[in-house]
ROSE-4610 file (N, C-alpha, C; in Angstrom, 1 decimal, always signed):
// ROSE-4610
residu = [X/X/X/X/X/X/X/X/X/X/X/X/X/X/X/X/X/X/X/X/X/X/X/X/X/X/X/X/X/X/X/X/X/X/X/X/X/X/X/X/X/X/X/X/X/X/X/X/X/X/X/X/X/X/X/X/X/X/X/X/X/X/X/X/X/X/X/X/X/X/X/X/X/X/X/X/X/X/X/X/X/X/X/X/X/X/X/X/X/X/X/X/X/X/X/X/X/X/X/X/X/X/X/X/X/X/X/X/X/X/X/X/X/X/X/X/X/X/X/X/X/X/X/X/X/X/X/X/X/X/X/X/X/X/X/X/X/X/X/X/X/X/X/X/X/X/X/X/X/X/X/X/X/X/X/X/X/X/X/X/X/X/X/X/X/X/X/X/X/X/X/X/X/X/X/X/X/X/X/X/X/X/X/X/X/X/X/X/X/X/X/X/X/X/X/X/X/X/X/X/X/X/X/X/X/X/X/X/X/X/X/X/X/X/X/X/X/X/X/X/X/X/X/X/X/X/X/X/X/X/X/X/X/X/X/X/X/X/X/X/X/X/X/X/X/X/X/X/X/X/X/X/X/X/X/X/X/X/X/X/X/X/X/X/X/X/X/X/X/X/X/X/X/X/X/X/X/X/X/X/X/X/X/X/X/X/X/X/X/X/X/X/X/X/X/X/X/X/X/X/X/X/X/X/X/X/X/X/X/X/X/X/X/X/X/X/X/X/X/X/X/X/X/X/X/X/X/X/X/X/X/X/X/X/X/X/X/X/X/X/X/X/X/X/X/X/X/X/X/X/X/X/X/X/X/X/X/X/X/X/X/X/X/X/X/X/X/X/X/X/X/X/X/X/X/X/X/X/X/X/X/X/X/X/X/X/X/X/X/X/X/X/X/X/X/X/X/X/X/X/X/X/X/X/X/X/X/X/X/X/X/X/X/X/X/X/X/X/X/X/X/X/X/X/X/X/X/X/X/X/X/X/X/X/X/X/X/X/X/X/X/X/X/X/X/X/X/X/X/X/X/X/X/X/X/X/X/X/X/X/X/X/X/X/X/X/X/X/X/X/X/X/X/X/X/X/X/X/X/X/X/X/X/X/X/X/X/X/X/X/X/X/X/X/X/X/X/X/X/X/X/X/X/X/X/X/X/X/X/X/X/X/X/X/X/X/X/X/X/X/X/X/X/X/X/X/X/X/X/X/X/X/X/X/X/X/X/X/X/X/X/X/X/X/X/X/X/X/X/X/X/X/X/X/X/X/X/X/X/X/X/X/X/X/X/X/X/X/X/X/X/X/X/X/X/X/X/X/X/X/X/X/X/X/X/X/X/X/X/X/X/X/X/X/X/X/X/X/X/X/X/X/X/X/X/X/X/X/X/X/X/X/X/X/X/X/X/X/X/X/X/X/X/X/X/X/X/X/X/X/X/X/X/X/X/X/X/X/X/X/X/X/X/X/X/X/X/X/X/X/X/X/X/X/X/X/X/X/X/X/X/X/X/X/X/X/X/X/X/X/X/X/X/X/X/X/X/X/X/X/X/X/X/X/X/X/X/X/X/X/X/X/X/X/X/X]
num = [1/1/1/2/2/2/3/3/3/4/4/4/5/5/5/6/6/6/7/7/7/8/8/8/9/9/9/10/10/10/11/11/11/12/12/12/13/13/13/14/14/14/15/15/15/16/16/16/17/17/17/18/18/18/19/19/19/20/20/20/21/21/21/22/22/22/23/23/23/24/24/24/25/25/25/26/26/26/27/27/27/28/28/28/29/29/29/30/30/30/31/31/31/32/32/32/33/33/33/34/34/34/35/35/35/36/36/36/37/37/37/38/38/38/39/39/39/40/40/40/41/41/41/42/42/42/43/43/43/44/44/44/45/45/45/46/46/46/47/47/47/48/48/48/49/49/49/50/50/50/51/51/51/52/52/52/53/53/53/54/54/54/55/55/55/56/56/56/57/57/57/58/58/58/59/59/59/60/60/60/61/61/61/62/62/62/63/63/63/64/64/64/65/65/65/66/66/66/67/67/67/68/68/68/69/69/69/70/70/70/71/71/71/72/72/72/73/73/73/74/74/74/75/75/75/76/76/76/77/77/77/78/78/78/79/79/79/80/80/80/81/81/81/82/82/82/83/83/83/84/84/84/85/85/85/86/86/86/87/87/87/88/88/88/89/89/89/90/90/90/91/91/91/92/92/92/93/93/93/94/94/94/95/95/95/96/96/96/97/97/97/98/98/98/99/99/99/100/100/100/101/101/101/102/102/102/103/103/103/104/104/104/105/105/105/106/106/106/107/107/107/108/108/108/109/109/109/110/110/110/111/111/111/112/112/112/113/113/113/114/114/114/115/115/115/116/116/116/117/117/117/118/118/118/119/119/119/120/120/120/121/121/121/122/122/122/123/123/123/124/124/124/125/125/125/126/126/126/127/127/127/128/128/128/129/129/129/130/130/130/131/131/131/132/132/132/133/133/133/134/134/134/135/135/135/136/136/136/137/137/137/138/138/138/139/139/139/140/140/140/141/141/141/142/142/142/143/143/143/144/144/144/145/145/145/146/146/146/147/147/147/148/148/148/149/149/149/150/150/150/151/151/151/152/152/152/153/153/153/154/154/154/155/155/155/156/156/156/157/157/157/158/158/158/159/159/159/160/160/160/161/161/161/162/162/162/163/163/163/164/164/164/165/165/165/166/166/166/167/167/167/168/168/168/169/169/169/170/170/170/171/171/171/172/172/172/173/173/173/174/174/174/175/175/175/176/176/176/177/177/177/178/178/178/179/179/179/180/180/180/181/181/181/182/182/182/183/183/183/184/184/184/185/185/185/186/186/186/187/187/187/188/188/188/189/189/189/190/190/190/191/191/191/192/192/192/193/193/193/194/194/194/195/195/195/196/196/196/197/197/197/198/198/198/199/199/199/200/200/200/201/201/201/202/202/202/203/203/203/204/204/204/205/205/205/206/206/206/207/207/207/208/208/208/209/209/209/210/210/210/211/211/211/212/212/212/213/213/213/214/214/214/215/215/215/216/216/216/217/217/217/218/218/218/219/219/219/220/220/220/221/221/221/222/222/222/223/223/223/224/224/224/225/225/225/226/226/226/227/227/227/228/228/228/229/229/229/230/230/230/231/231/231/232/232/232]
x = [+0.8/+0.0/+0.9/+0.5/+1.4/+0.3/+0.8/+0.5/+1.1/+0.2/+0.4/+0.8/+1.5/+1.9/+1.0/+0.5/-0.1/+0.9/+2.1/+2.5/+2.3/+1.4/+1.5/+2.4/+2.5/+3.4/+3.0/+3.2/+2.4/+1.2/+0.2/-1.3/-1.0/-0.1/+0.3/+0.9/+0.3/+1.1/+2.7/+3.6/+5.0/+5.6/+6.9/+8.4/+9.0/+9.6/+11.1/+12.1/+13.4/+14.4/+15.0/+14.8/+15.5/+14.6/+13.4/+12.8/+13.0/+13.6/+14.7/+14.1/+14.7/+14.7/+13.5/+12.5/+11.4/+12.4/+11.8/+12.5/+11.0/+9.5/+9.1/+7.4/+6.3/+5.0/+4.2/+2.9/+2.1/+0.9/+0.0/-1.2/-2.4/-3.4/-4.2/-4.0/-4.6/-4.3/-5.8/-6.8/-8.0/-8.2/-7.2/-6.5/-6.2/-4.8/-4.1/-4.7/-6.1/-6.6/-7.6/-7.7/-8.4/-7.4/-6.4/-5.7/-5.0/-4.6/-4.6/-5.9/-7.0/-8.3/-7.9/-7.2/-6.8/-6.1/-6.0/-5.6/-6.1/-6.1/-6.8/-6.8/-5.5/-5.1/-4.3/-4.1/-3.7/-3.0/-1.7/-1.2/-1.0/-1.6/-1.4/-0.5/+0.7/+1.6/+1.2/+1.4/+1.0/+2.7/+3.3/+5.2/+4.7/+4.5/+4.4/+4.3/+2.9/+3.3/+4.0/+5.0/+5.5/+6.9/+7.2/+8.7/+8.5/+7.0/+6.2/+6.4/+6.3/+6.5/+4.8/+4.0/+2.7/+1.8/+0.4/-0.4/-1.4/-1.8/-2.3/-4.2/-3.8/-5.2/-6.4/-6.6/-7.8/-8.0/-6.9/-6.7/-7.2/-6.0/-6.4/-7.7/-8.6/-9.6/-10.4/-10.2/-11.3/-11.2/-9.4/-9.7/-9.6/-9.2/-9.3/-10.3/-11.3/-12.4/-13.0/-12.3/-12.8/-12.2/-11.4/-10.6/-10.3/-10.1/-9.1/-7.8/-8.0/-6.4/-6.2/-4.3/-3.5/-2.9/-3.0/-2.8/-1.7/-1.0/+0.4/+0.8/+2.1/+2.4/+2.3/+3.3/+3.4/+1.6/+1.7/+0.1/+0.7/+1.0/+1.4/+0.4/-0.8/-1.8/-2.9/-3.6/-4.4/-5.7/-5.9/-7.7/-6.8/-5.8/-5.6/-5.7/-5.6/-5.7/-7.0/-7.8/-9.3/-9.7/-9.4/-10.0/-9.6/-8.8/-8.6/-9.5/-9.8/-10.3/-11.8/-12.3/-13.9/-13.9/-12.6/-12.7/-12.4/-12.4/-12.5/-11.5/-10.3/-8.9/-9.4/-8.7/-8.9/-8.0/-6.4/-5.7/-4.8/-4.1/-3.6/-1.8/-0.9/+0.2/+1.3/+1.6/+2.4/+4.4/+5.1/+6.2/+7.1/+6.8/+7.7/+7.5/+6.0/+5.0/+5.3/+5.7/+5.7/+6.6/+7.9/+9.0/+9.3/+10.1/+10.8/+12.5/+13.2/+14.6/+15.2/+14.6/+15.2/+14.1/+12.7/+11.7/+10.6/+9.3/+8.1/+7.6/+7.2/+5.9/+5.0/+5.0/+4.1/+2.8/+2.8/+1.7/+0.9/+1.5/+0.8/+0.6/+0.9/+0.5/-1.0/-0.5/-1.8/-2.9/-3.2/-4.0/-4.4/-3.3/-3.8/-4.5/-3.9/-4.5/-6.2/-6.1/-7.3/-8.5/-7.9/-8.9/-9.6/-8.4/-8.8/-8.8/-8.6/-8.4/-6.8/-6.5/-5.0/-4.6/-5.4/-5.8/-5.5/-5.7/-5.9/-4.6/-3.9/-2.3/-1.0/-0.5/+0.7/+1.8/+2.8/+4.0/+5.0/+5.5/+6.8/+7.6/+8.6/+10.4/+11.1/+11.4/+12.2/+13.8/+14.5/+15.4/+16.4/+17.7/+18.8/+20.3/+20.7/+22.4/+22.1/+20.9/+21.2/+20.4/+19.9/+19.2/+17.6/+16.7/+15.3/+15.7/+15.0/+14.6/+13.4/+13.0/+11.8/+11.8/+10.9/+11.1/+10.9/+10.5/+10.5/+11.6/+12.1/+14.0/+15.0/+14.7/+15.5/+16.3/+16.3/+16.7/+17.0/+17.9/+18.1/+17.9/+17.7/+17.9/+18.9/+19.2/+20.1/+19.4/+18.0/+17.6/+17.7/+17.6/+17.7/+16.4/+15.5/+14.5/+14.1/+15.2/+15.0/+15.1/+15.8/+16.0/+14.7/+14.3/+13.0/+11.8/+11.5/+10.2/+9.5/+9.7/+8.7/+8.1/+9.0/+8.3/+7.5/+7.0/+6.2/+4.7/+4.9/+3.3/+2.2/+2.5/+1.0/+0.0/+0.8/+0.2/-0.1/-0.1/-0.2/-0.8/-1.3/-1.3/-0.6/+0.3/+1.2/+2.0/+3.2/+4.7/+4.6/+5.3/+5.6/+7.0/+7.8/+9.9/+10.2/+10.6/+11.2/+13.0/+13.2/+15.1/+14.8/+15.2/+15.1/+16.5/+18.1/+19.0/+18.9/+17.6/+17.6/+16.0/+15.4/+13.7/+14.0/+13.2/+13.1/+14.0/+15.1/+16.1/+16.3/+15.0/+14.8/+16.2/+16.9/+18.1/+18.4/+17.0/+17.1/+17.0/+16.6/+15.8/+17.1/+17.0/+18.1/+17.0/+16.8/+16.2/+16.5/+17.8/+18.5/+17.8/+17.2/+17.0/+15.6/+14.9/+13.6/+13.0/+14.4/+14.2/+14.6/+15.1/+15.7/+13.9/+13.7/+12.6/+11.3/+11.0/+10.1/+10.4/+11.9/+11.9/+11.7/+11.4/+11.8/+9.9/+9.0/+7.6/+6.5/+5.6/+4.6/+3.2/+4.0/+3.1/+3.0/+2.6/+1.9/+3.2/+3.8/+5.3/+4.9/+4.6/+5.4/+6.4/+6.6/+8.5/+8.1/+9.1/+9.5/+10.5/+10.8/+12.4/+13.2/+13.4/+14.3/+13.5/+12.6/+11.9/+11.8/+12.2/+12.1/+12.2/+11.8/+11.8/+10.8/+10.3/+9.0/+10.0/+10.8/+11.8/+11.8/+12.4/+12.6/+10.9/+10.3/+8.3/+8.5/+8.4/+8.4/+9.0/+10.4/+10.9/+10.6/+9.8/+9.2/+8.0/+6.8/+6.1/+6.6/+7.2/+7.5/+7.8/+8.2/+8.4/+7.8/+6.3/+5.1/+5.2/+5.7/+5.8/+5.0/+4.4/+3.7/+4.9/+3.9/+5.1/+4.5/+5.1/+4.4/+5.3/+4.7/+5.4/+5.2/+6.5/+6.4/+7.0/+8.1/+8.9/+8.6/+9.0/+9.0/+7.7/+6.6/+5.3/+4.9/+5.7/+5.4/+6.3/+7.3/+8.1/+7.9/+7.1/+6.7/+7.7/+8.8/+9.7/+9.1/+7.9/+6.8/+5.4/+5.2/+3.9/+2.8/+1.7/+0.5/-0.3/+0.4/-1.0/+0.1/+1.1/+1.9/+2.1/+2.1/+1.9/+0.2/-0.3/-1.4/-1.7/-1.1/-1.2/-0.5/+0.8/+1.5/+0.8/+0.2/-0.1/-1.9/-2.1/-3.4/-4.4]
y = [-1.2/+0.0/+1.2/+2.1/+3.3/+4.4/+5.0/+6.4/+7.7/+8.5/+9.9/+10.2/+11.6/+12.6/+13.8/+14.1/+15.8/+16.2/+17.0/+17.3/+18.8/+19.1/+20.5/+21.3/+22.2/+23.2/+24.8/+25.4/+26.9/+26.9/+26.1/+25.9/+25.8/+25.3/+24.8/+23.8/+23.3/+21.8/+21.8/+21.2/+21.7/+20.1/+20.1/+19.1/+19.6/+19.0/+19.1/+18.1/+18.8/+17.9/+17.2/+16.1/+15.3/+15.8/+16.1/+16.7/+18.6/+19.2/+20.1/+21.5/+21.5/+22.6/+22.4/+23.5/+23.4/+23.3/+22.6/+22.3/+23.3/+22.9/+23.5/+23.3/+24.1/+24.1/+23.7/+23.0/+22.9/+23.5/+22.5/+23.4/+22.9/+23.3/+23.4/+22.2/+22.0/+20.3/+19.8/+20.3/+19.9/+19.5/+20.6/+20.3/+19.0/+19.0/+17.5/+16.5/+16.5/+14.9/+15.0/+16.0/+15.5/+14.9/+15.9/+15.0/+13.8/+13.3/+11.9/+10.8/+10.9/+10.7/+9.2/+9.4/+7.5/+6.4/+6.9/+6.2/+6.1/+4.4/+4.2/+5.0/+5.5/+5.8/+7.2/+8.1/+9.3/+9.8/+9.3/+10.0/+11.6/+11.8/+13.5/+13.6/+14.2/+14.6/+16.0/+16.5/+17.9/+17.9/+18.6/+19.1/+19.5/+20.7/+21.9/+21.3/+20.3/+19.7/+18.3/+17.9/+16.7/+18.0/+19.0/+19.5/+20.0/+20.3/+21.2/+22.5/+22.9/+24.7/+25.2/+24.8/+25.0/+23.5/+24.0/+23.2/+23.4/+22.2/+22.4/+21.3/+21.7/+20.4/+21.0/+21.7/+22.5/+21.6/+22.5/+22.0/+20.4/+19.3/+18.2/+17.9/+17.9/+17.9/+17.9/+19.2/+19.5/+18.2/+17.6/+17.3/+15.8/+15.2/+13.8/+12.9/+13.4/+12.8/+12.7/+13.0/+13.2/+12.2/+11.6/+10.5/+9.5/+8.3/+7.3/+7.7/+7.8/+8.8/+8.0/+8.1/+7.7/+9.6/+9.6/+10.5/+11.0/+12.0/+11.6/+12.8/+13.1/+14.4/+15.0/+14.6/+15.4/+14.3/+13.0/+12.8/+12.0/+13.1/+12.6/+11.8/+12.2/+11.7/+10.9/+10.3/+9.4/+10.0/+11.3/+12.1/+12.9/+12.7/+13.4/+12.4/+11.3/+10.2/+10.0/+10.1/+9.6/+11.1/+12.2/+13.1/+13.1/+12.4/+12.4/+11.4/+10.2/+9.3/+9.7/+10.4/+11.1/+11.9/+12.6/+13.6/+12.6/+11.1/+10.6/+10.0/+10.3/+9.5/+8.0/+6.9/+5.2/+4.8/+5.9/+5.0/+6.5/+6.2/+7.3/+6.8/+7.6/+7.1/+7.7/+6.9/+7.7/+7.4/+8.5/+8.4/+8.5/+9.6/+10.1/+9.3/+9.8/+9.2/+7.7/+7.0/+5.2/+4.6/+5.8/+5.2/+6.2/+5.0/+4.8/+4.9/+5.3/+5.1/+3.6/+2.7/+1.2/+0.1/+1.2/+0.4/+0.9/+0.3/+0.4/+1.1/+2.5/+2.6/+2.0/+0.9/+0.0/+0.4/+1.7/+1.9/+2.9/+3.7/+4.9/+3.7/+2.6/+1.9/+0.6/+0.4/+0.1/+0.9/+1.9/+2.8/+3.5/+3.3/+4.1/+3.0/+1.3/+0.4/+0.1/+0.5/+0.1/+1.1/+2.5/+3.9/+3.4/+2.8/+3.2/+2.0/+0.9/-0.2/-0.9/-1.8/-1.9/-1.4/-2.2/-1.8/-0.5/+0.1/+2.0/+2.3/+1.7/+2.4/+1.8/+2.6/+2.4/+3.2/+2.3/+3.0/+3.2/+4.4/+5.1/+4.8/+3.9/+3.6/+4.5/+5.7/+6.3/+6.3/+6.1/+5.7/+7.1/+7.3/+8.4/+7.8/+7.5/+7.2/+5.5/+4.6/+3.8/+3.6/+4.7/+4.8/+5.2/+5.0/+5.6/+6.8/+7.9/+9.4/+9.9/+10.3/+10.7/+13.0/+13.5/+14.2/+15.1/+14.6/+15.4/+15.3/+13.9/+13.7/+14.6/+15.4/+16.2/+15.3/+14.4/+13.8/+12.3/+11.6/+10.2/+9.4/+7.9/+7.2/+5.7/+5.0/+4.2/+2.6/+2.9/+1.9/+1.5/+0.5/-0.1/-0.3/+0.4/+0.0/-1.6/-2.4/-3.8/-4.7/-4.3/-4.7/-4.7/-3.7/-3.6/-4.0/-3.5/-3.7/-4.9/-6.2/-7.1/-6.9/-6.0/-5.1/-4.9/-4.1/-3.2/-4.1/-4.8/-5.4/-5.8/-6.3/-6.7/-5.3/-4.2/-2.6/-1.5/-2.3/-1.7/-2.7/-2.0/-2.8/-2.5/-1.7/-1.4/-0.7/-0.5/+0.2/+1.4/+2.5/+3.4/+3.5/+3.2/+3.2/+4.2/+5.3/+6.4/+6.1/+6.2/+6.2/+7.7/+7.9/+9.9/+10.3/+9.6/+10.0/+10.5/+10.0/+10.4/+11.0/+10.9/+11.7/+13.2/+13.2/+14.6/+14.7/+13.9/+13.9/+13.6/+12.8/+11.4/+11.0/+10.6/+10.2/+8.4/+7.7/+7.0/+6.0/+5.3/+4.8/+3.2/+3.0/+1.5/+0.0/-0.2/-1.3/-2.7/-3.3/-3.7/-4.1/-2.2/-1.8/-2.5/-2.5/-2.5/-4.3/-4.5/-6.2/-6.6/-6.2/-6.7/-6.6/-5.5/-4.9/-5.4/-6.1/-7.4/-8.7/-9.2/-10.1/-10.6/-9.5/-9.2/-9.1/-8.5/-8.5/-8.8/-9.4/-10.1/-8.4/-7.7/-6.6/-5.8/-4.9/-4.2/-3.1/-3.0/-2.0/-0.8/+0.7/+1.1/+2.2/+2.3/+2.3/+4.0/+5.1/+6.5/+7.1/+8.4/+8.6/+7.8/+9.3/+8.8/+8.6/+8.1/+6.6/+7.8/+7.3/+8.2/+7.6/+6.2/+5.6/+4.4/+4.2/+3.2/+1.5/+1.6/+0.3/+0.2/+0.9/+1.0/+0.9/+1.5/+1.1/-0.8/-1.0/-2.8/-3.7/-3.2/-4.1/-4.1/-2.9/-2.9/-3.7/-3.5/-4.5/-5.6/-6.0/-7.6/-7.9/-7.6/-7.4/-7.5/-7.1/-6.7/-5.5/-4.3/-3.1/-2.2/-1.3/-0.3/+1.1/+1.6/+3.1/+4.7/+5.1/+6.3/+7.3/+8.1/+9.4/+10.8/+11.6/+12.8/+13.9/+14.0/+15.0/+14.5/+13.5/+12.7/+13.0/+13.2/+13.3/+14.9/+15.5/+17.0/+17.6/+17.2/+17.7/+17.0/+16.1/+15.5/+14.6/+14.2/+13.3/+11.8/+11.7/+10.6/+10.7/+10.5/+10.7/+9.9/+10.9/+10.2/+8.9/+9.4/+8.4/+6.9/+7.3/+5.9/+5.5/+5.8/+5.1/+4.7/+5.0/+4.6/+3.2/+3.3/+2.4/+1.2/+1.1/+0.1/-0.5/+0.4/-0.6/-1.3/-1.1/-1.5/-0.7]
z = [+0.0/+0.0/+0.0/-0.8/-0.9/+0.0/+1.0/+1.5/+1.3/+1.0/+0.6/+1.9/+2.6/+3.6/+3.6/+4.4/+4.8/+6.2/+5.7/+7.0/+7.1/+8.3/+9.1/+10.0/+9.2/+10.3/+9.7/+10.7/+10.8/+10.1/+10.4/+9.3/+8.1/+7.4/+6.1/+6.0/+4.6/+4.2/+3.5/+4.2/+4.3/+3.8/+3.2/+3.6/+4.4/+4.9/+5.9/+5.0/+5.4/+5.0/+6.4/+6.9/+8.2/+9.4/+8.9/+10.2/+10.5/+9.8/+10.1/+9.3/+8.2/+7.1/+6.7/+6.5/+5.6/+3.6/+3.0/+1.4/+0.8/+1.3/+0.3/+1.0/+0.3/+0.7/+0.0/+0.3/-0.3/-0.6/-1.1/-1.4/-0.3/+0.3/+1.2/+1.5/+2.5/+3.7/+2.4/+2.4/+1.6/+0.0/-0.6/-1.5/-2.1/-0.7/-1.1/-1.0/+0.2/+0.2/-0.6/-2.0/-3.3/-4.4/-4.3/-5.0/-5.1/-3.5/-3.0/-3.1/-3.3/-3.3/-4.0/-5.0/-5.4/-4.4/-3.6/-2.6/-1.1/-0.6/+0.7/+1.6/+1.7/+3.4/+2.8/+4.3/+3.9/+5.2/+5.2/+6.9/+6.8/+7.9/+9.0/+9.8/+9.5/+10.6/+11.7/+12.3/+13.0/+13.7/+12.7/+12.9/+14.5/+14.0/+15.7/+16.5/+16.8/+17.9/+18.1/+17.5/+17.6/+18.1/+17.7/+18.7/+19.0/+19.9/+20.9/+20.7/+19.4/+19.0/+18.1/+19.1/+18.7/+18.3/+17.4/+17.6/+16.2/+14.8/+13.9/+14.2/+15.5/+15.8/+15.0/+15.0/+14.4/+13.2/+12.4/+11.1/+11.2/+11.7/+11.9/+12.2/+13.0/+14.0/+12.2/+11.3/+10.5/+9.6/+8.9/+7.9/+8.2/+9.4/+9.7/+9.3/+9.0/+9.1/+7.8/+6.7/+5.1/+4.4/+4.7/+3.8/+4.9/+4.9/+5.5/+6.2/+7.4/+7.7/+8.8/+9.0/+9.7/+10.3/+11.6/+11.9/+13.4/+13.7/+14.5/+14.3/+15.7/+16.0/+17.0/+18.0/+19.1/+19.8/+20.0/+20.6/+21.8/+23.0/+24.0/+25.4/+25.0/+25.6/+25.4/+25.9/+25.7/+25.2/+25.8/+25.7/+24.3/+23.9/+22.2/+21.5/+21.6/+20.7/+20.7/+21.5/+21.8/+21.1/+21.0/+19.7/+18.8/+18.5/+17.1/+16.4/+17.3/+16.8/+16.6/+17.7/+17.7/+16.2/+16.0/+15.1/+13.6/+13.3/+12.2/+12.2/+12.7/+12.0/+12.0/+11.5/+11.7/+12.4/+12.5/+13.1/+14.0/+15.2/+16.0/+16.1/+15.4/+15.3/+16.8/+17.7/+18.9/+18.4/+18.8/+19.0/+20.6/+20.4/+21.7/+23.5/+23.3/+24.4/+24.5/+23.8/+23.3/+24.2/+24.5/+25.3/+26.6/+27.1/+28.4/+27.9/+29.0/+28.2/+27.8/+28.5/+27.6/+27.3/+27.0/+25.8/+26.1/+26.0/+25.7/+27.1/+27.2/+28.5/+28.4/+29.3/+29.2/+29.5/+31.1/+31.5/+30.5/+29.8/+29.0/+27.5/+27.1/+26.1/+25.8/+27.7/+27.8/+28.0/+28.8/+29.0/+27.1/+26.4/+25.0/+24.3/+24.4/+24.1/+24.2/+25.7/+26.1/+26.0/+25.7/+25.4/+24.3/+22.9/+21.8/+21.0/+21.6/+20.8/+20.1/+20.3/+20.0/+18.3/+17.7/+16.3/+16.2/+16.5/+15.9/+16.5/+17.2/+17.7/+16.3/+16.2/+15.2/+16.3/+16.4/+17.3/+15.9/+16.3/+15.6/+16.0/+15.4/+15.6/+14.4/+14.3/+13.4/+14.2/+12.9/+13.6/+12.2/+12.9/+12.5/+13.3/+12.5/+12.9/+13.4/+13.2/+13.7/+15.0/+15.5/+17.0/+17.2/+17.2/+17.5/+18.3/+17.6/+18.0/+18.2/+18.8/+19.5/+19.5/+20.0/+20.2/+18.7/+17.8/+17.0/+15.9/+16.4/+15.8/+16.4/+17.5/+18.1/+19.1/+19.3/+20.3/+20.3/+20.6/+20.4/+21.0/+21.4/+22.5/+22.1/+23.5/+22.9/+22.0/+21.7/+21.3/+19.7/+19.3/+17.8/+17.6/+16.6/+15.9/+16.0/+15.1/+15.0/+16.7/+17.6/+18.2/+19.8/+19.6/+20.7/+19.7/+18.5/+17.6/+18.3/+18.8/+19.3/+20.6/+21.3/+22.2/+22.7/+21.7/+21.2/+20.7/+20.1/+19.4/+20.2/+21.4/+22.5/+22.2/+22.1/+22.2/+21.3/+20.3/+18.9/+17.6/+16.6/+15.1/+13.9/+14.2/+13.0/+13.5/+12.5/+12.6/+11.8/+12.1/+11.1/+11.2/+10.6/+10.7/+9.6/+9.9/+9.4/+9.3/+8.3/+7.8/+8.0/+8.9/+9.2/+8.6/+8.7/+7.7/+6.2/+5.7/+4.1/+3.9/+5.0/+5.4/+4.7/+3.5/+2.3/+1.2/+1.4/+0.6/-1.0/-0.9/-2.3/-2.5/-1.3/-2.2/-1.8/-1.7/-1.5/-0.3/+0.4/+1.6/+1.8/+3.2/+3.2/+3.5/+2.2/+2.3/+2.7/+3.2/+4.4/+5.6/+6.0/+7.4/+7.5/+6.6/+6.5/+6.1/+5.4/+5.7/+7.0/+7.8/+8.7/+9.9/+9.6/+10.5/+9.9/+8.9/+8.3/+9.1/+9.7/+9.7/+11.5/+11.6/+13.6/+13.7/+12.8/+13.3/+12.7/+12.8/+11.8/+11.7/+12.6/+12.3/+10.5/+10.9/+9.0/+9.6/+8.7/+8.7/+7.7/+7.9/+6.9/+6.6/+6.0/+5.4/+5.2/+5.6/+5.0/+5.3/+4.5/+4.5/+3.4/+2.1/+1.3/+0.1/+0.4/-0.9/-2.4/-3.6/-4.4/-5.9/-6.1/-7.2/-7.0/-8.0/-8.1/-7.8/-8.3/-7.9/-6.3/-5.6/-4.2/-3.6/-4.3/-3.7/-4.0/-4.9/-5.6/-4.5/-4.2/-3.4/-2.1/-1.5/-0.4/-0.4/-1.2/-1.3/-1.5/-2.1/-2.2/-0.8/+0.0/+1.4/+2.4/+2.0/+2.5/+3.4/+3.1/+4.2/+2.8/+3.6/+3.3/+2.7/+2.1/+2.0/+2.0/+2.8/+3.0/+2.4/+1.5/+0.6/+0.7/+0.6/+1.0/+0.0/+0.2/-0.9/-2.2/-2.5/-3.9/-4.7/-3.6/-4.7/-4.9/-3.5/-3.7/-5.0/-4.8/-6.6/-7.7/-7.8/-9.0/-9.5/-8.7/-8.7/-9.0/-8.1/-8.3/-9.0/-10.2/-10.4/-9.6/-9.3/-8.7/-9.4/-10.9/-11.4/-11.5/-11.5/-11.7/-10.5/-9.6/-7.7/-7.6/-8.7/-8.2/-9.0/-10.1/-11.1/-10.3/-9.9/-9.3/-8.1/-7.0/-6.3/-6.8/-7.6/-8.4/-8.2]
């Protein structure tokens, strides 16, 4: 399955390069989920609040509920995940909130588990230098993506694993990393950071990991109708 990106920052649809640099803007959050419209699913980032420099909930809140959405950013609590869900999203993606310094908060996973359903939780392992970062990627810890990922599964239904080293870059994604992290969980994986050729999409699906896209489709690097054509 290929996923489109709506990332928010200052009430606009933005890239970042590594989390970091804005690269470039888009066109209305409403906009894009017409023009994504050929496709299932549609992840929502909300930047500002994932490195607590404000808040696009509104925004979110309005457009969650118009398409199939996977939705994340800064969702440190349980009564945020439970509005997002009221406000339409299908699925509530946590990062930061997920951990402890040597793995899973168990207590705040169950409590999210059991607000909202295990199903609707997707835990974020993005990883940079080799290490999961949290905080917006501002920040590291000593864990390995592959190495905790089983963790993690009693409390969740899916992965989202960001290669944050090449996250905006299109210069490519380590698909290595992403077999390795296929082979460690029977969960629904999907794959961002870097991705910027219909080849590198194929060998993920053969894989069975999902792929979520950002820069590549905002520069036209990726055509829509041929991502849409590939995954059928």
């Amino acid at each position: 399955m290929i996923i489109p990106c709506i990332d928010l920052m200052g009430g606009k649809v933005v890239q970042l390069v590594r989390g970091r640099e804005k690269a470039l803007e888009g066109e209305s959050p409403e906009t894009m989920l017409e023009r994504f419209a050929a496709f299932p699913v549609v992840q929502i980032i909300d930047l500002d609040q994932a490195i607590g420099q404000g808040s696009n909930l509104r925004i979110v809140r309005r457009i969650a509920g118009q398409a199939r959405t996977w939705v994340g950013g800064g969702v440190r609590t349980v009564r945020r995940a439970e509005e997002l869900i009221d406000s339409g999203a299908e699925r509530v993606i946590v990062g930061t909130s997920a951990f402890v310094e040597d793995g899973p908060d168990v207590p705040f996973l169950e409590c999210l588990a059991s607000a909202i359903g295990r199903r609707r939780v997707i835990v974020s392992l993005d990883s940079m230098n080799g290490r999961i970062v949290v905080k917006g990627w501002r920040e590291s810890t000593q864990l390995a993506a592959e190495e905790v990922i089983s963790r993690f599964e009693q409390y969740c239904g899916a992965f989202l694993c960001t290669y944050v080293d090449k996250e905006g870059t299109m210069e490519g994604t380590d698909l290595d990393w992403y077999r390795r992290l296929r082979a460690a969980t029977d969960h629904e994986i999907t794959a961002a950071g870097g991705i910027a050729t219909l080849q590198e999409i194929r060998a993920l699906m053969d894989v069975g990991v999902h792929t979520a896209l950002g820069m590549a489709v905002y520069t036209g690097r990726l055509a829509l109708e041929d991502l849409a054509a590939i995954q059928g």
